[in-house]
N, C-alpha and C positions, 0 to 999 in steps of 0.2 A: 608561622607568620609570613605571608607575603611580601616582597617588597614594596616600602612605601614610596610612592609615587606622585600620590593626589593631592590638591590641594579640593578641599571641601568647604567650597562659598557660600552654603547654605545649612548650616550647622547650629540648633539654637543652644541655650544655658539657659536655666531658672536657678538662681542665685538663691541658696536657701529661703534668706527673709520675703521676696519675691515669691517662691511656692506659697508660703505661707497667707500670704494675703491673697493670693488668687482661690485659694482653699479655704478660704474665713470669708469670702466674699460671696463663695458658688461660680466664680467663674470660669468655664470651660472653653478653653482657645479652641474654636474649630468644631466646638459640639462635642469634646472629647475629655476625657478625665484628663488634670493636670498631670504629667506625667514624672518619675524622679529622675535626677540627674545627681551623678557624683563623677567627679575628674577620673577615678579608678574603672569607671565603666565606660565614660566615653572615649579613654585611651585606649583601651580593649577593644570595643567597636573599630575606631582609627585602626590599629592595628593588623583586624583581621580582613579589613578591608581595603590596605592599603594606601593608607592614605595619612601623608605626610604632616600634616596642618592641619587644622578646622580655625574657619574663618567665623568667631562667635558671632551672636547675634539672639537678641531678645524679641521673639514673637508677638501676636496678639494679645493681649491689649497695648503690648510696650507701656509707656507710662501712664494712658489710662487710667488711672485705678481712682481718678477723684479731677478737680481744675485747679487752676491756679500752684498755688504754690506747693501742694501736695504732690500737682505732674513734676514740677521743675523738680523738688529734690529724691523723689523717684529714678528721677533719669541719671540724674545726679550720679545716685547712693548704686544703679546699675553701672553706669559707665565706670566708676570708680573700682567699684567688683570683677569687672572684665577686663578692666587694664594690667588688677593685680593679676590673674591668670596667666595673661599673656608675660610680664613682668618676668615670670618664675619659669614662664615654660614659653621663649619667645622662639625655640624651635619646634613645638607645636601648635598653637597658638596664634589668630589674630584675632581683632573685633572690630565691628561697624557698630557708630555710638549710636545710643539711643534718643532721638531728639521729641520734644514736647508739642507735637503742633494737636489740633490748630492755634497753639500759644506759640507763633510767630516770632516773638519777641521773646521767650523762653528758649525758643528752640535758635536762633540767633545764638544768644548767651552763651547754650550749652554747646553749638557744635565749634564758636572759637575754644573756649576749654577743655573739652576732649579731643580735638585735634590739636592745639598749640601745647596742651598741658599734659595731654595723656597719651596725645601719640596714637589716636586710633588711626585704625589703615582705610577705612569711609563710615557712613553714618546706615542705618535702617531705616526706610520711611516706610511706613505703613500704605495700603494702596490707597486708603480713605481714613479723611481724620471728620470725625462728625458728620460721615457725609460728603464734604467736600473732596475729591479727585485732585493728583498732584497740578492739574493744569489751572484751576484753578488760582483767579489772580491775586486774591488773598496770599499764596506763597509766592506769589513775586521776588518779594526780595531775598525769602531762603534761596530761592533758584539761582536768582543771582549769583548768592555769595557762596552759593556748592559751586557757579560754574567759575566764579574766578580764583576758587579754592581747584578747581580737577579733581573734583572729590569723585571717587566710584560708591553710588549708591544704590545697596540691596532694597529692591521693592519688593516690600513684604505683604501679603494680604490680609487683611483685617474684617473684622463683622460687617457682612453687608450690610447697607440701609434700609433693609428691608423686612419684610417677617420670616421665618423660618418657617422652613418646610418638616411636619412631623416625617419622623424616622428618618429623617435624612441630613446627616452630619452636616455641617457647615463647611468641612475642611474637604468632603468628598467634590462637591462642586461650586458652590457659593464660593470659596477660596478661589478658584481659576476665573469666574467672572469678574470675581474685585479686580483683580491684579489686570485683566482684559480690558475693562472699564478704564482704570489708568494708564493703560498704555494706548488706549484710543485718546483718550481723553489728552492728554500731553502730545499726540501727534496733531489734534485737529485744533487744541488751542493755540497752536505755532509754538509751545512753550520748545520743545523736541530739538525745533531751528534755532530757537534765539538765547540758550544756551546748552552750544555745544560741548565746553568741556565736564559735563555733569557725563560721567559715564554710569547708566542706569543696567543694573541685574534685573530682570524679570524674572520671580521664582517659578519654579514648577515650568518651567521651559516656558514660560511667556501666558500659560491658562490656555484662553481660547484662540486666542491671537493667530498661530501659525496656520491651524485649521480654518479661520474664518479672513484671511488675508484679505481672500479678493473682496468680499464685501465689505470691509475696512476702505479697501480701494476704491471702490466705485462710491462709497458714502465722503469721504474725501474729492471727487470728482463734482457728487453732487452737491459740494457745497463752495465752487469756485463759479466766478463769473464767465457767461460762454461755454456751461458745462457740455452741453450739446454737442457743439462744435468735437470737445475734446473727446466726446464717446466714441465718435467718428475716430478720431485719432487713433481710439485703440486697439484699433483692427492691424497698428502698426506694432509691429513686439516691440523693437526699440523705446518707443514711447510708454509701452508698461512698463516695461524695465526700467526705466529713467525710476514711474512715480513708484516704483518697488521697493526702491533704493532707500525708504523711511525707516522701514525697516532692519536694515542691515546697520542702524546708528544702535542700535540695544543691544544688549548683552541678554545671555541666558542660561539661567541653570539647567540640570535634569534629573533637580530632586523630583521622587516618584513618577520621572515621567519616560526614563529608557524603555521603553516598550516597543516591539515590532509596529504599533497599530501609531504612533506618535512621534517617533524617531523621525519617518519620512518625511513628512509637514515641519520638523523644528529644519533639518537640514536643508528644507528646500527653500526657506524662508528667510533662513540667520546666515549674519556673514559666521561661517566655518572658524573665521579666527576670534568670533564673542561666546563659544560656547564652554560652559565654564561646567566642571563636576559637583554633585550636588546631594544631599542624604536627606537631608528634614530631620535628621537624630534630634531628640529623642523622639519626638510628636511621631517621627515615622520608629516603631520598634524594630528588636534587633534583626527580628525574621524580614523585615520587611524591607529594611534597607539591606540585608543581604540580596532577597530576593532581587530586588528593583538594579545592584549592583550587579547581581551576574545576569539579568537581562542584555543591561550593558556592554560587558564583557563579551556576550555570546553575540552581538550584533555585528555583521559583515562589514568591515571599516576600514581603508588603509592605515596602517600604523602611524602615520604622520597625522591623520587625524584624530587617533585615538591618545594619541603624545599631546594634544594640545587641546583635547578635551580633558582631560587627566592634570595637567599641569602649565602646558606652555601659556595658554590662553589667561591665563589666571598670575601668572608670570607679569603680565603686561602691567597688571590694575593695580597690585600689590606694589611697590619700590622695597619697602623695606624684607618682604619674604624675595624677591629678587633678588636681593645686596646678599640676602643669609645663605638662600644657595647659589651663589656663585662663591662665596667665599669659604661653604662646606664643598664644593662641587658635588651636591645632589645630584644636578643634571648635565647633559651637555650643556655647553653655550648657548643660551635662551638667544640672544641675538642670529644664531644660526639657524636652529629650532624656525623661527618668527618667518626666517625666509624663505625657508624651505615649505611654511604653511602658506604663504599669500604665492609662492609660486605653482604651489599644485591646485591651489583654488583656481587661478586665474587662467 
């Protein structure tokens, strides 16, 4: 066994009862067979992986499975299941609650209760709920009360709205455009600006996002008054870099996405200190989060960033897995850690 090191922000659970209906329903998160999950196995994975924590979290459909009051006590009877785990094993162990949109008001209810009641460490939004995108001003007011809570919230990708493409999984590419779609979409609703303390995970290292930056850029350009003007401008670097700087407000995992061909575009696009470790256990199996993990591993990094993709960075989002390792001394002093990463970034 390796030493454990990692904090893993993208970790899902299927809660026995939870398999069961997705399996009585036909539903397949991603185009894929629902897959099993026991605490005995996912420890073992952790383990041989290194990796100190798993940040729970319940996948596509999340509470889905019906409307109204069926979503709400779904979320419920999940949030309540993942609390217990975390409960018994709160040094392996966190979760982002499950919340019910686009029942608003549901999803209101439940994320004061699993945060005041249950203690979770942020919530999981799905990238689309019916369709609708987090920007989206129907969520208005959840945004709000994530941003006056400094909730850290994993965006998770959910069934496009769209048809499915034969033989070709949902989770292989349709997952990276959803999660793409909302992180456009929250950058050009102003939603990104106007509240800032929501700190947003982008899975799978952001989707399409870091590869398609510039034209994000210029589709932001060309939707400002005087764009003309400012095209001219971007002949100045400074001035790209100014409107770059959107990007460096997200966070991002690198479940299935450490690869030589993906690595380059996440780092050249994320601020260095939002990049968080990441597995997709179990939807990603064991071969494959091994593999995608020693990809990682084997990628030319200085140690300080590879300390704060690993853990430091994850450090930040978390208080209560901060409070636990300092007071086990897991690691060096996170506060020293933090400085030594924005001094080598900068």
């Amino acid at each position: 066994m390796r030493e454990l090191t990692r904090i893993d922000t993208h970790q899902h659970v299927l809660p026995p009862f939870y398999a069961r209906q997705l399996r009585r329903r036909g539903i397949r998160p991603g185009g894929v067979q629902v897959p099993s999950w026991s605490r005995r196995a996912v420890l073992r994975m952790m383990d041989r992986n290194g990796i100190r924590v798993g940040m729970l979290s319940v996948s596509d459909p999340g509470a889905r499975l019906g409307g109204g009051a069926l979503a709400r006590r779904t979320a419920r009877d999940l949030n309540e299941y993942l609390a217990s785990l975390v409960d018994e094993q709160p040094d392996r162990f966190g979760f982002f609650a499950t919340l019910t949109l686009p029942d608003v008001e549901g999803a209101l209810e439940e994320l004061g209760y699993a945060c005041d009641e249950l203690h979770a460490d942020g919530v999981v939004l799905l990238a689309n709920a019916a369709g609708r995108y987090l920007g989206d001003p129907l969520f208005t007011p959840l945004l709000a009360e994530l941003d006056r809570r400094g909730t850290t919230v994993f965006v998770h990708p959910g069934t496009l709205p769209a048809e499915p493409v034969p033989r070709v999984p949902a989770s292989t590419v349709d997952y990276l455009l959803d999660t793409s779609r909302t992180a456009v979409d929250l950058i050009l609703s102003g939603a990104l600006e106007r509240f800032p303390g929501i700190k947003f995970i982008l899975a799978h290292g952001g989707g399409f996002v870091p590869y398609s930056a510039y034209r994000i850029l210029l589709t932001m350009i060309a939707q400002e008054p005087g764009h003309r003007r400012f095209l001219v401008a971007l002949r100045q670097e400074h001035a790209k870099r100014k409107k770059l700087q959107v990007f460096r407000k997200f966070y991002w995992d690198t479940a299935l996405t450490a690869s030589p061909a993906a690595l380059p575009s996440l780092f050249e696009v994320a601020d260095l200190r939002n990049i968080t470790f990441g597995t997709d256990w179990p939807f990603a199996p064991r071969p494959a989060v091994s593999f995608v993990t020693r990809e990682l591993d084997r990628y030319a990094m200085p140690e300080w960033l590879r300390e704060a993709i690993d853990h430091d960075n994850a450090l930040r989002l978390f208080t209560r897995i901060r409070v636990l390792a300092d007071e086990e001394g897991w690691y060096a002093t996170p506060r020293r850690r933090e400085r030594t990463c924005r001094n080598r970034r900068g």
